[in-house]
Backbone as XML, in Angstrom:
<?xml version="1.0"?>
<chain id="A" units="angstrom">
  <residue number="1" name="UNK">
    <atom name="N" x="7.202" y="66.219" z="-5.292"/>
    <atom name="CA" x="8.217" y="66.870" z="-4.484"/>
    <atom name="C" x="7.530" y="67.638" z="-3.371"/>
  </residue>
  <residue number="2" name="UNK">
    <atom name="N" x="8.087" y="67.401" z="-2.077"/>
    <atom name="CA" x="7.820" y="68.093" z="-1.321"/>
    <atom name="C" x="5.821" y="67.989" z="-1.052"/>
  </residue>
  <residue number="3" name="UNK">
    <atom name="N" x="5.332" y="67.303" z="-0.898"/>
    <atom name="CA" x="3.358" y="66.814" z="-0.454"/>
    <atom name="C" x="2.725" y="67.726" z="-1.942"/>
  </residue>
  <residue number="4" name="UNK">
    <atom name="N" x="3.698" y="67.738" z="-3.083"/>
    <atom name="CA" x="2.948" y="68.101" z="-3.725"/>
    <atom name="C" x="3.267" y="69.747" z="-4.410"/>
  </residue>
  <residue number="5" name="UNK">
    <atom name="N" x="4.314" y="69.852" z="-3.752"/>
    <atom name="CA" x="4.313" y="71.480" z="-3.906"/>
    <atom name="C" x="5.920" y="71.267" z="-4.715"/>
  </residue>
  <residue number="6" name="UNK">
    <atom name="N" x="6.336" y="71.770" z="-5.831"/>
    <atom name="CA" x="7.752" y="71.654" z="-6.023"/>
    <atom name="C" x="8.027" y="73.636" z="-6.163"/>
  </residue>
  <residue number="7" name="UNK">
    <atom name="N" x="9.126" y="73.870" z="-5.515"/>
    <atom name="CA" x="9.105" y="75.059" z="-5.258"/>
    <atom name="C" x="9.543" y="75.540" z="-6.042"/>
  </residue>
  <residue number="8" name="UNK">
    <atom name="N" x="10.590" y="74.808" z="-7.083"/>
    <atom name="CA" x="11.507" y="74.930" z="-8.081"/>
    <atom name="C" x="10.697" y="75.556" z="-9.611"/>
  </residue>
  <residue number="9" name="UNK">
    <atom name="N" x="9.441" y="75.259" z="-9.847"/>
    <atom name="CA" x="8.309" y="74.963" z="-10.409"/>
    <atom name="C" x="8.037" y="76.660" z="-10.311"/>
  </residue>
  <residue number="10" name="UNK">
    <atom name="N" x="7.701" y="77.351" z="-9.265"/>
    <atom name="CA" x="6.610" y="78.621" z="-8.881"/>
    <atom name="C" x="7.089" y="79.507" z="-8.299"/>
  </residue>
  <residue number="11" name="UNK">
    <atom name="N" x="8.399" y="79.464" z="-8.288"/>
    <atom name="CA" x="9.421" y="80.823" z="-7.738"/>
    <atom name="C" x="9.277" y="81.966" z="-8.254"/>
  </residue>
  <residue number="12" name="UNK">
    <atom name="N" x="9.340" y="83.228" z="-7.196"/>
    <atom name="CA" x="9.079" y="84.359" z="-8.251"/>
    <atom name="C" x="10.689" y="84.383" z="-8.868"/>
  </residue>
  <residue number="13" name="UNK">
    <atom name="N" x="10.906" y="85.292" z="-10.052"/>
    <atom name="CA" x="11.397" y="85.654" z="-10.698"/>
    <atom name="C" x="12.883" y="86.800" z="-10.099"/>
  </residue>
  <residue number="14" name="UNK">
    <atom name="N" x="14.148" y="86.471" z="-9.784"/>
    <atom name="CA" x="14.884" y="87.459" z="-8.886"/>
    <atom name="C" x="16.031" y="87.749" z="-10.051"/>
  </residue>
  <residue number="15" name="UNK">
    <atom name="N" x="15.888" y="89.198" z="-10.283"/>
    <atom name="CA" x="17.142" y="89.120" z="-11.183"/>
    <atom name="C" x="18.039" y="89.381" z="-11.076"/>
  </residue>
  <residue number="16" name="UNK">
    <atom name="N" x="18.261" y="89.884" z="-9.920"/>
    <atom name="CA" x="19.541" y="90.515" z="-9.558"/>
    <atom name="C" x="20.036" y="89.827" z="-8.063"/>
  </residue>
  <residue number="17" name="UNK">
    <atom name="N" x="19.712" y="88.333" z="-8.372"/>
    <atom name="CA" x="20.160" y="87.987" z="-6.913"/>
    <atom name="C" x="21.652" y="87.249" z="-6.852"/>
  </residue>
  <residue number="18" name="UNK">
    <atom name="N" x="22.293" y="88.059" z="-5.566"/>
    <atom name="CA" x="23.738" y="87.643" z="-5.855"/>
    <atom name="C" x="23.613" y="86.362" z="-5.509"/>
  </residue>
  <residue number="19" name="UNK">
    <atom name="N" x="23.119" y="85.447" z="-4.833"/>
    <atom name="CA" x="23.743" y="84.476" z="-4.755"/>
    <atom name="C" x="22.160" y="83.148" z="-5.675"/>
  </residue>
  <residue number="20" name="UNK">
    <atom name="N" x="22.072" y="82.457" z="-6.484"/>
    <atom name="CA" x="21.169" y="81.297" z="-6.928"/>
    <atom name="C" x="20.342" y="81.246" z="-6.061"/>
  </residue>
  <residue number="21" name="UNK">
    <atom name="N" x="18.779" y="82.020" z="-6.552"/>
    <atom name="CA" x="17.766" y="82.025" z="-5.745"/>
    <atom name="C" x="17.324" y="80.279" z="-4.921"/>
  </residue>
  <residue number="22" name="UNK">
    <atom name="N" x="17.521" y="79.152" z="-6.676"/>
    <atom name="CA" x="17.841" y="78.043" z="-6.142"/>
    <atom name="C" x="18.409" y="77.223" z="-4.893"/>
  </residue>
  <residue number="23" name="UNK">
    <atom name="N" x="19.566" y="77.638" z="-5.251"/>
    <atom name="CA" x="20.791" y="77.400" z="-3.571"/>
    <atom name="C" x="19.874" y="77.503" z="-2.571"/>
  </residue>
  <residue number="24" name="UNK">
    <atom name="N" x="19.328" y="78.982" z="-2.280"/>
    <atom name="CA" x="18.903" y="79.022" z="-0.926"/>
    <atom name="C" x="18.015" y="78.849" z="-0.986"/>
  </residue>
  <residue number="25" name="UNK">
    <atom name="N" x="16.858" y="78.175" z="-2.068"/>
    <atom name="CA" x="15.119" y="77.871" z="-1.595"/>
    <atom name="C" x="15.953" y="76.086" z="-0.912"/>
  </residue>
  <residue number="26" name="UNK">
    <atom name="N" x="16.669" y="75.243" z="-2.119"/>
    <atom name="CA" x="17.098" y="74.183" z="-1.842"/>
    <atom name="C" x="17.804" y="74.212" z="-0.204"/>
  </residue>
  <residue number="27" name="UNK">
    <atom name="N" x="18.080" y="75.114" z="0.307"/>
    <atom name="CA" x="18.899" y="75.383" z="1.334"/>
    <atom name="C" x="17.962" y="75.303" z="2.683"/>
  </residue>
  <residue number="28" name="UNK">
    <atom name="N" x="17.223" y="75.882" z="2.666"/>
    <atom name="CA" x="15.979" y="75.825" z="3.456"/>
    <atom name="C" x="15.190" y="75.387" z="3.454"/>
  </residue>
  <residue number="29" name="UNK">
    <atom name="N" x="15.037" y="74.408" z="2.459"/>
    <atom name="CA" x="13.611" y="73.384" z="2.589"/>
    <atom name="C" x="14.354" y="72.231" z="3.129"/>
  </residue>
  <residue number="30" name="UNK">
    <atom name="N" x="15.775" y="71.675" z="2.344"/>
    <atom name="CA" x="16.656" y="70.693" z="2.946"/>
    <atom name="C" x="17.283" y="70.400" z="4.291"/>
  </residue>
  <residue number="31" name="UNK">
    <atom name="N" x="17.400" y="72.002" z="4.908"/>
    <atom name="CA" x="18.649" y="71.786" z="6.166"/>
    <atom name="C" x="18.104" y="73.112" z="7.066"/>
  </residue>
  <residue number="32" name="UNK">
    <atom name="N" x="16.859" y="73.962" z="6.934"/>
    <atom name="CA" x="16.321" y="75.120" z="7.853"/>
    <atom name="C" x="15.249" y="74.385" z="8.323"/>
  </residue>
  <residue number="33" name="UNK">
    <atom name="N" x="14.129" y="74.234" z="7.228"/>
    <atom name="CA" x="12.930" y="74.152" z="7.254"/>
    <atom name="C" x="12.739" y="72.821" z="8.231"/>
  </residue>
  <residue number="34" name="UNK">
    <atom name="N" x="13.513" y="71.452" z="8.568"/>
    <atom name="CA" x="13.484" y="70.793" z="9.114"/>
    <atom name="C" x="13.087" y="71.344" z="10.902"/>
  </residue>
  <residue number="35" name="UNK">
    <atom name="N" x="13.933" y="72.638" z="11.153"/>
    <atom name="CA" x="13.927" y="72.609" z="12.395"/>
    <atom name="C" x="12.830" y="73.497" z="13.088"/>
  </residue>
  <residue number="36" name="UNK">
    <atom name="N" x="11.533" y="73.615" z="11.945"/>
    <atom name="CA" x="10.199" y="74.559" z="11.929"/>
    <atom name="C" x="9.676" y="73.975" z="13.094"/>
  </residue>
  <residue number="37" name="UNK">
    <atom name="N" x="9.554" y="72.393" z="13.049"/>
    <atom name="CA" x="8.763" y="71.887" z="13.793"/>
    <atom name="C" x="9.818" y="70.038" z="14.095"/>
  </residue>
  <residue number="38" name="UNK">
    <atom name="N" x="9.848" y="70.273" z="15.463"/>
    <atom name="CA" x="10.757" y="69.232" z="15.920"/>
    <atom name="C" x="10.036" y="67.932" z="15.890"/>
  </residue>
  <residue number="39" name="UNK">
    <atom name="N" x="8.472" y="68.087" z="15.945"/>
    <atom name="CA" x="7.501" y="67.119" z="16.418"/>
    <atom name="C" x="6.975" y="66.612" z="14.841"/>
  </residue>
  <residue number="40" name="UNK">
    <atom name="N" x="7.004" y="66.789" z="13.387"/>
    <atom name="CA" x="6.556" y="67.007" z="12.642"/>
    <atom name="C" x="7.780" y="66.544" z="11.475"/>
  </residue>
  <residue number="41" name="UNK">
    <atom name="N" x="8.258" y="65.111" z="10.773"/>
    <atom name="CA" x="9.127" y="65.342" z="9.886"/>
    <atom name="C" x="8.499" y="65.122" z="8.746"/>
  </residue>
  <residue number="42" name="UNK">
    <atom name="N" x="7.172" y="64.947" z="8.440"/>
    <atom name="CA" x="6.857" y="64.861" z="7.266"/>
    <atom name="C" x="6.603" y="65.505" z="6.060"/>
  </residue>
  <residue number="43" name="UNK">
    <atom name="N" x="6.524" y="65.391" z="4.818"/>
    <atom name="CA" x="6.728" y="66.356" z="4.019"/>
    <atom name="C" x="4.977" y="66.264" z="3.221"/>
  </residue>
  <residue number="44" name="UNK">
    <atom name="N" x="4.246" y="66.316" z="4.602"/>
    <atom name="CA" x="2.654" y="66.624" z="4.101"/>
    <atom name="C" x="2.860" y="68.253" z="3.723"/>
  </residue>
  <residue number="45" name="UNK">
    <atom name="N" x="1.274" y="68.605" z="3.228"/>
    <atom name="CA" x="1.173" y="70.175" z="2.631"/>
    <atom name="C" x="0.837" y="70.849" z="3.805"/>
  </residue>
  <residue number="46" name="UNK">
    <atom name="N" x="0.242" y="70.053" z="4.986"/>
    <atom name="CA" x="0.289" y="70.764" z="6.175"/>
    <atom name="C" x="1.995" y="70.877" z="7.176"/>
  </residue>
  <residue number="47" name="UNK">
    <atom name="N" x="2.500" y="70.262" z="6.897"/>
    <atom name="CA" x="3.487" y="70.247" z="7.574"/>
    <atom name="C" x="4.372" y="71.587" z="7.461"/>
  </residue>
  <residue number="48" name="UNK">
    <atom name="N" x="5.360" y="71.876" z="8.919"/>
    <atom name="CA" x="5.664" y="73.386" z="8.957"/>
    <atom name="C" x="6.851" y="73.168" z="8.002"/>
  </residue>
  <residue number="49" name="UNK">
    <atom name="N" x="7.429" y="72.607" z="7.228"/>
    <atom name="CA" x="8.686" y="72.439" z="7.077"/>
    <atom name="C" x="8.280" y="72.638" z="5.375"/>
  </residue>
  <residue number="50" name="UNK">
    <atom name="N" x="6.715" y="72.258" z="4.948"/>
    <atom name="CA" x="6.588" y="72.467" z="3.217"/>
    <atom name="C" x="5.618" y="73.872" z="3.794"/>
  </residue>
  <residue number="51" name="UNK">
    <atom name="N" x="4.440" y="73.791" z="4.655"/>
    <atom name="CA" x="3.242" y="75.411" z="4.721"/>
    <atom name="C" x="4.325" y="76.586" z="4.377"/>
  </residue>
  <residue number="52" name="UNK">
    <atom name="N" x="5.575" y="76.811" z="5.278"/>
    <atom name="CA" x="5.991" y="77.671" z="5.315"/>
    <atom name="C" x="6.425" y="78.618" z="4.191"/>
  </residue>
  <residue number="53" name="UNK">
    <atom name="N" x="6.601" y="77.553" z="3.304"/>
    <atom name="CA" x="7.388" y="78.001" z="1.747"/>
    <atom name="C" x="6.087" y="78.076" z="0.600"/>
  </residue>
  <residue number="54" name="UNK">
    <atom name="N" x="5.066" y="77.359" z="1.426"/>
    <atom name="CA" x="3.660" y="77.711" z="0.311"/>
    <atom name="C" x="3.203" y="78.801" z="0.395"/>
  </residue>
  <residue number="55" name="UNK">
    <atom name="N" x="3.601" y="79.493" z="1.796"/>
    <atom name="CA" x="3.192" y="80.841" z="2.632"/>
    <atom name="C" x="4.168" y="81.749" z="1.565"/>
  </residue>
  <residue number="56" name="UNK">
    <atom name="N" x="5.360" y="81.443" z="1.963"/>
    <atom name="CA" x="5.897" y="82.129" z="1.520"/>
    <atom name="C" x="6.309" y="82.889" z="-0.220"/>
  </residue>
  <residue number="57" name="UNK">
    <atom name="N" x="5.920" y="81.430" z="-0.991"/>
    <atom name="CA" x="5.815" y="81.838" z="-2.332"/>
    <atom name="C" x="4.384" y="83.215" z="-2.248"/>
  </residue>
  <residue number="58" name="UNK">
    <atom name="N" x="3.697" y="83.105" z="-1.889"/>
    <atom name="CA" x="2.307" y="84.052" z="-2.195"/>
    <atom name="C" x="2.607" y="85.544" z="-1.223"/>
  </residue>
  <residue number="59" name="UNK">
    <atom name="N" x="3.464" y="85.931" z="-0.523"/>
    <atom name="CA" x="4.249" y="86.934" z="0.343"/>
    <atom name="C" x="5.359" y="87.640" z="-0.125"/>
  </residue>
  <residue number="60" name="UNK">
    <atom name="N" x="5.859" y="88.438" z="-0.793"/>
    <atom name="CA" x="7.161" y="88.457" z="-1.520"/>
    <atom name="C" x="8.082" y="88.720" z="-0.279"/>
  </residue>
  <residue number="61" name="UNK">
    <atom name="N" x="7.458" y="89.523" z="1.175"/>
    <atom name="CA" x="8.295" y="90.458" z="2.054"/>
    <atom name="C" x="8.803" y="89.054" z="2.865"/>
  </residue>
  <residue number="62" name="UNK">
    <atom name="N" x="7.667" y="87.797" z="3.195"/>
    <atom name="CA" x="8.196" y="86.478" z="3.603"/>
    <atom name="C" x="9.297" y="85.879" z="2.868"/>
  </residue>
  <residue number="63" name="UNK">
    <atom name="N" x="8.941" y="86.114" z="1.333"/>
    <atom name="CA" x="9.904" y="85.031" z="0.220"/>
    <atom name="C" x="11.737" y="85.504" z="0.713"/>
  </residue>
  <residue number="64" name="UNK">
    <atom name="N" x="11.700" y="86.723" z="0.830"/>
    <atom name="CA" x="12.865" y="87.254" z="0.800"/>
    <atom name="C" x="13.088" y="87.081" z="2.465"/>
  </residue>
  <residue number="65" name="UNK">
    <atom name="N" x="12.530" y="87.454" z="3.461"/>
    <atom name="CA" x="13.214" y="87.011" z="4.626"/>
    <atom name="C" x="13.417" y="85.567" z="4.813"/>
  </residue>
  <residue number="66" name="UNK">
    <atom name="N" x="12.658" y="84.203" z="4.048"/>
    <atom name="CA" x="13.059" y="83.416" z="3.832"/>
    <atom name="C" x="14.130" y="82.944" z="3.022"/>
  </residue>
  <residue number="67" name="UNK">
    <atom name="N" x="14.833" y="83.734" z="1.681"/>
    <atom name="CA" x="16.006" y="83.996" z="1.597"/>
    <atom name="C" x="17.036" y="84.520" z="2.459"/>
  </residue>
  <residue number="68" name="UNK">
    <atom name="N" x="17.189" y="85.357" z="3.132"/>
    <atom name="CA" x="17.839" y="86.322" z="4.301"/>
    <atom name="C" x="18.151" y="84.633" z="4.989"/>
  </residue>
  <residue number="69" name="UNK">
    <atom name="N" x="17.052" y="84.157" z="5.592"/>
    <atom name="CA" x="17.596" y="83.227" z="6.243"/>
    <atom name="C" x="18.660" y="82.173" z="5.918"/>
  </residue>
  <residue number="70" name="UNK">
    <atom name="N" x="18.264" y="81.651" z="4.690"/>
    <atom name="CA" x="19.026" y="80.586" z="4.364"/>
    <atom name="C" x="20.522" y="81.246" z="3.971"/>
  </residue>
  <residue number="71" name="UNK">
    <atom name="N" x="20.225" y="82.777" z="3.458"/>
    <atom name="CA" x="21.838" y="83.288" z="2.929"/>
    <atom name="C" x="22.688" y="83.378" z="3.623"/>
  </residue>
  <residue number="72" name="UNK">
    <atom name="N" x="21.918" y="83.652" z="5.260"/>
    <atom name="CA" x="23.112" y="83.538" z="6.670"/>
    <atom name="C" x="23.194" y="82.444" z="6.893"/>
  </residue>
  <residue number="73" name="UNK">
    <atom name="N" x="22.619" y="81.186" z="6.613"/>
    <atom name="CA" x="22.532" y="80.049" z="7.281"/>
    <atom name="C" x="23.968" y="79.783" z="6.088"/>
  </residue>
  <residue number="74" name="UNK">
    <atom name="N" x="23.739" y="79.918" z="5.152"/>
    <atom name="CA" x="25.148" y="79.364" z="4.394"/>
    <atom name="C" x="26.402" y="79.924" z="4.621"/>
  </residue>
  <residue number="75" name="UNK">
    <atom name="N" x="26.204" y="81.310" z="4.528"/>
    <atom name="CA" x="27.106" y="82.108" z="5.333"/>
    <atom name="C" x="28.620" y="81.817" z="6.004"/>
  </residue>
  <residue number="76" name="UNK">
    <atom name="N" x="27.352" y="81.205" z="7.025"/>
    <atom name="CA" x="27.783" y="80.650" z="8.366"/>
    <atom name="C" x="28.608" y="79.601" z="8.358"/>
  </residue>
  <residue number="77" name="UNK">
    <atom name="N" x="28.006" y="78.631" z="7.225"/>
    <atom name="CA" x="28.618" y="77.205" z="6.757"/>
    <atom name="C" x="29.703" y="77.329" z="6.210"/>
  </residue>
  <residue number="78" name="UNK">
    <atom name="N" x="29.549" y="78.060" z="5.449"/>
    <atom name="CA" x="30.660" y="78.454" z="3.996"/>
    <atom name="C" x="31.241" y="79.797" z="3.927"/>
  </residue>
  <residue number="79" name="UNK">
    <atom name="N" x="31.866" y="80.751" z="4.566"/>
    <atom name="CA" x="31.882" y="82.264" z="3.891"/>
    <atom name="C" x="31.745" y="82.356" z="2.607"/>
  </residue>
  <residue number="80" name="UNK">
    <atom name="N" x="31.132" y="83.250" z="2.449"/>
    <atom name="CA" x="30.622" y="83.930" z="0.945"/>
    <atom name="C" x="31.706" y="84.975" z="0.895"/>
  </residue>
  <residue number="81" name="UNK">
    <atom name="N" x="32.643" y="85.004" z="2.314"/>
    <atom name="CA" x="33.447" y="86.326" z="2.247"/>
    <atom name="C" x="33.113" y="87.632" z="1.847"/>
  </residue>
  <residue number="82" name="UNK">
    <atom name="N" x="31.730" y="88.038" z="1.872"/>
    <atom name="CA" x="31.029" y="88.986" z="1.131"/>
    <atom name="C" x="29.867" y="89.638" z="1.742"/>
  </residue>
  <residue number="83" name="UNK">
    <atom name="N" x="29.944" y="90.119" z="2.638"/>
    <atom name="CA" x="28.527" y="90.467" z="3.355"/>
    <atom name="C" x="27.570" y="91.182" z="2.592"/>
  </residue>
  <residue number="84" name="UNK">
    <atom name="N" x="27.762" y="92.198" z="1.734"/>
    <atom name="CA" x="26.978" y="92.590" z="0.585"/>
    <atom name="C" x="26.237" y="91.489" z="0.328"/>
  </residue>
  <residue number="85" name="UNK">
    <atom name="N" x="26.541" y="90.348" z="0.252"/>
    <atom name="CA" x="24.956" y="89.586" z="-0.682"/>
    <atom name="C" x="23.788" y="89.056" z="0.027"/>
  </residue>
  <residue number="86" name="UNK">
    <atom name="N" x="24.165" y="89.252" z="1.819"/>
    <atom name="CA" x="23.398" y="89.086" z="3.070"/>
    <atom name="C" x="22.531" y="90.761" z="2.862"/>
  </residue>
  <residue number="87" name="UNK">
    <atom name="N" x="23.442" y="91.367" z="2.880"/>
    <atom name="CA" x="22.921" y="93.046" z="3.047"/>
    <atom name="C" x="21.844" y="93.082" z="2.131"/>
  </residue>
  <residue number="88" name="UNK">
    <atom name="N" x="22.026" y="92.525" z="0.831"/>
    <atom name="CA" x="21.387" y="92.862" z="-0.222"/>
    <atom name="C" x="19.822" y="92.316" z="-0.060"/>
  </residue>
  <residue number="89" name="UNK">
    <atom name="N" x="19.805" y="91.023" z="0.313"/>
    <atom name="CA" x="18.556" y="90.057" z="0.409"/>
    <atom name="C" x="17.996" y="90.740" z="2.200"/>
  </residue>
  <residue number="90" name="UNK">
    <atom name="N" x="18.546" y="91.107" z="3.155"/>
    <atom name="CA" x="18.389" y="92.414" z="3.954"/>
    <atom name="C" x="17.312" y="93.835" z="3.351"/>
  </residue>
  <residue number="91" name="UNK">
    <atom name="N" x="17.966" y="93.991" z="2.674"/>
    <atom name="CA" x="17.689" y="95.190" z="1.935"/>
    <atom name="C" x="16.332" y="95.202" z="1.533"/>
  </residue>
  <residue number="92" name="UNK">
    <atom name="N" x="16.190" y="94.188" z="0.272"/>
    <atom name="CA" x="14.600" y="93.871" z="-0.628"/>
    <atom name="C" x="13.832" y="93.099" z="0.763"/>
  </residue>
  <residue number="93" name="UNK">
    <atom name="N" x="13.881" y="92.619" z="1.695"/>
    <atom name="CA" x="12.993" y="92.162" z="2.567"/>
    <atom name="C" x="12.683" y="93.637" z="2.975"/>
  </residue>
  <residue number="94" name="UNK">
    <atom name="N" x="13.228" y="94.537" z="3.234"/>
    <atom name="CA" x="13.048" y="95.814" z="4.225"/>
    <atom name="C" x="12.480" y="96.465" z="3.590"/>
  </residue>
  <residue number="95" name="UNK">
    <atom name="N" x="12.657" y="96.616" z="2.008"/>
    <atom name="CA" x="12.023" y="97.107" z="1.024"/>
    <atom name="C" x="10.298" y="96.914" z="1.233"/>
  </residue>
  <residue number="96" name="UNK">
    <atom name="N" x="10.337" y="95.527" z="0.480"/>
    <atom name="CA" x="9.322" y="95.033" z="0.303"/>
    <atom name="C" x="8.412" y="95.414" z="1.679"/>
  </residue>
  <residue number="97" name="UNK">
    <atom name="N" x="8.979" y="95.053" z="2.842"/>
    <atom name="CA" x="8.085" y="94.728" z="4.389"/>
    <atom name="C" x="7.273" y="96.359" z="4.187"/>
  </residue>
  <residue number="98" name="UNK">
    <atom name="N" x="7.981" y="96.925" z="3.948"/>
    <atom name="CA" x="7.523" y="99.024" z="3.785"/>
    <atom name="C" x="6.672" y="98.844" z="2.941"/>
  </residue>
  <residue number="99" name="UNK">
    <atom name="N" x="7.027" y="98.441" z="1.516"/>
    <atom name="CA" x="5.919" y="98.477" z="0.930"/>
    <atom name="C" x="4.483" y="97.705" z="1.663"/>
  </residue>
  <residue number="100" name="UNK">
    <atom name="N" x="4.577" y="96.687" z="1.676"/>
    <atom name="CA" x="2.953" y="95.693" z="2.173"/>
    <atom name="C" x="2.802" y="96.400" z="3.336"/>
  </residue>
  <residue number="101" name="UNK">
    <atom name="N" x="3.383" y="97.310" z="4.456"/>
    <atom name="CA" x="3.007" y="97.525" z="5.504"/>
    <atom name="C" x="2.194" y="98.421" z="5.563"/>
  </residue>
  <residue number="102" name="UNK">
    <atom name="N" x="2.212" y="99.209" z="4.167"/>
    <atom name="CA" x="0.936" y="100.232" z="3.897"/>
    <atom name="C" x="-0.213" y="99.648" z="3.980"/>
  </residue>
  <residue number="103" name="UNK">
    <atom name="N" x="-0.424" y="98.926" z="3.752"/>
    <atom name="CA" x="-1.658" y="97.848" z="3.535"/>
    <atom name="C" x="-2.339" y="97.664" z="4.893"/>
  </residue>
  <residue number="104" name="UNK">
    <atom name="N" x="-3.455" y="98.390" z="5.727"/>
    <atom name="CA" x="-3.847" y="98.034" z="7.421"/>
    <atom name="C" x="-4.098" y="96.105" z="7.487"/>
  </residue>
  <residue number="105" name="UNK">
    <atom name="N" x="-4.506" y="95.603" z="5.933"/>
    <atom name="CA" x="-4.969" y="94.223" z="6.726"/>
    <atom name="C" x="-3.486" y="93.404" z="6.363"/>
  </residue>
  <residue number="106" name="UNK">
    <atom name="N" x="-2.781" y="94.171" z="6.113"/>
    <atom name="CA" x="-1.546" y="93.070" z="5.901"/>
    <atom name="C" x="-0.774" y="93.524" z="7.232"/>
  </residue>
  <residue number="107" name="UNK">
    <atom name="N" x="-0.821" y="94.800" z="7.902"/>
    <atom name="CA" x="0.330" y="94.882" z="8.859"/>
    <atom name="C" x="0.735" y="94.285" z="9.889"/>
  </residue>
  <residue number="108" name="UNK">
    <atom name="N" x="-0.431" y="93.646" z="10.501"/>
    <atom name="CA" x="-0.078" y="92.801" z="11.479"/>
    <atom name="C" x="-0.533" y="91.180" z="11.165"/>
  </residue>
  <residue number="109" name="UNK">
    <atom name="N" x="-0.806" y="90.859" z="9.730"/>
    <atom name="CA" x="-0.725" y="89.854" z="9.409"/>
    <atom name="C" x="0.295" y="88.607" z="9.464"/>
  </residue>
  <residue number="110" name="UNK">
    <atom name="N" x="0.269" y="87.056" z="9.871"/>
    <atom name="CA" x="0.659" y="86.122" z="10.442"/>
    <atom name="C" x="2.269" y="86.520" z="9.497"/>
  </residue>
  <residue number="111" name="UNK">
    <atom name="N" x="2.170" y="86.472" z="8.163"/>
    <atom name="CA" x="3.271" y="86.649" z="7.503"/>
    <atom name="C" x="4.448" y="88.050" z="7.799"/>
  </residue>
  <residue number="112" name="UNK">
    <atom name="N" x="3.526" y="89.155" z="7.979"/>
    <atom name="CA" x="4.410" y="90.258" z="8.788"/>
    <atom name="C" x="4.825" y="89.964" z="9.901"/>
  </residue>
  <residue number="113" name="UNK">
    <atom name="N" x="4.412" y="89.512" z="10.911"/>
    <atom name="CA" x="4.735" y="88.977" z="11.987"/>
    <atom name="C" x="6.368" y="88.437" z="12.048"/>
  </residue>
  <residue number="114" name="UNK">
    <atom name="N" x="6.249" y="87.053" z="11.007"/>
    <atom name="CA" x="7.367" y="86.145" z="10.850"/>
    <atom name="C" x="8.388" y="87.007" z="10.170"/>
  </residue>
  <residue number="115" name="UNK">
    <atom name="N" x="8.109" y="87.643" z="9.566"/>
    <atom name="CA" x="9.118" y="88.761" z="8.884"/>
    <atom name="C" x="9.807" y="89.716" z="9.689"/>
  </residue>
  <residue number="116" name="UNK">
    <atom name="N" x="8.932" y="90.521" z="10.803"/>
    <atom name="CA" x="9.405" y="90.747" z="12.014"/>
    <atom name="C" x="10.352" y="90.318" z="12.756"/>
  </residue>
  <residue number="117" name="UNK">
    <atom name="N" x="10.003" y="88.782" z="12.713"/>
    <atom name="CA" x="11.041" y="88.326" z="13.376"/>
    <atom name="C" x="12.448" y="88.185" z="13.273"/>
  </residue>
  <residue number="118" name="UNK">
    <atom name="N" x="12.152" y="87.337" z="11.838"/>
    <atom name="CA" x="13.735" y="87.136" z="10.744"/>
    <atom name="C" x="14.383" y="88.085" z="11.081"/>
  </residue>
  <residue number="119" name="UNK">
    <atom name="N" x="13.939" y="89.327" z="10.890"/>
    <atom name="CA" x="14.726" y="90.901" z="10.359"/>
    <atom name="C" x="15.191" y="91.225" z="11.930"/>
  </residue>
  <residue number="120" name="UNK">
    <atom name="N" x="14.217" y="90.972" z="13.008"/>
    <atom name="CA" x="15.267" y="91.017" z="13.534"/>
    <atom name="C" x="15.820" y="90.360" z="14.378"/>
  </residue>
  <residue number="121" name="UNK">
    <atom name="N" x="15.824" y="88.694" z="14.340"/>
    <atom name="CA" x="17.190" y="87.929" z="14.614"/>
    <atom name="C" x="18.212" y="88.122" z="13.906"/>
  </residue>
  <residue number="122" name="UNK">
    <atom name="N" x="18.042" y="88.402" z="12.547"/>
    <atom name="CA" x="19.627" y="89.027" z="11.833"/>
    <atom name="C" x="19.687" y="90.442" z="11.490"/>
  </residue>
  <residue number="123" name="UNK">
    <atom name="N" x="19.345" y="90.910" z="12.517"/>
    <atom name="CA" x="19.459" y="92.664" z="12.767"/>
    <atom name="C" x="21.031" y="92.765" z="13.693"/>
  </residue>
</chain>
């Protein structure tokens, strides 16, 4: 699955997540992650569409703005009628980003960066 990587396999552990951590890893590797890289559809271990989620399993402040993403991306598709469960996966990214940002060699690291971003295109 996926050049080798099954994500389903090495997920961290979310217990209190309102919506199937599943749903939205499946959500974003299927119908986000495609549009990482326009030039690139393959599902090698270099490719941006599987790196991103290998990145992201080992990042928790990435894992969750990579949730954030896919939870608006469904959102959008589907109302959840519920903005609380956007807020929430919001929330533990903002959490988390505070926590690792103590860290000088993580703060401006490639993964803070992208987290930066997420947080705030859906700011």
């Amino acid at each position: 699955f996926l050049g080798g990587l099954d994500p389903f396999s090495s997920t961290p552990t979310i217990i209190e997540s309102p919506i199937p951590t599943e749903w939205l890893i499946s959500h974003f590797i299927r119908v986000l992650a495609p549009w990482l890289s326009s030039y690139d559809d393959s599902l090698t271990p270099i490719s941006p569409r599987v790196s991103w989620f290998a990145y992201a399993l080992n990042h928790m402040p990435l894992f969750y703005a990579t949730l954030l993403s896919a939870a608006v991306h469904l959102d959008r598709m589907k109302s959840f009628g519920d903005l609380s469960k956007l807020l929430w996966y919001k929330a533990e990214t903002l959490r988390l980003t505070n926590e690792k940002i103590q860290d000088p060699s993580e703060a401006a690291s490639d993964q803070m960066i992208l987290v930066a971003l997420i947080l705030l295109f859906f700011n």
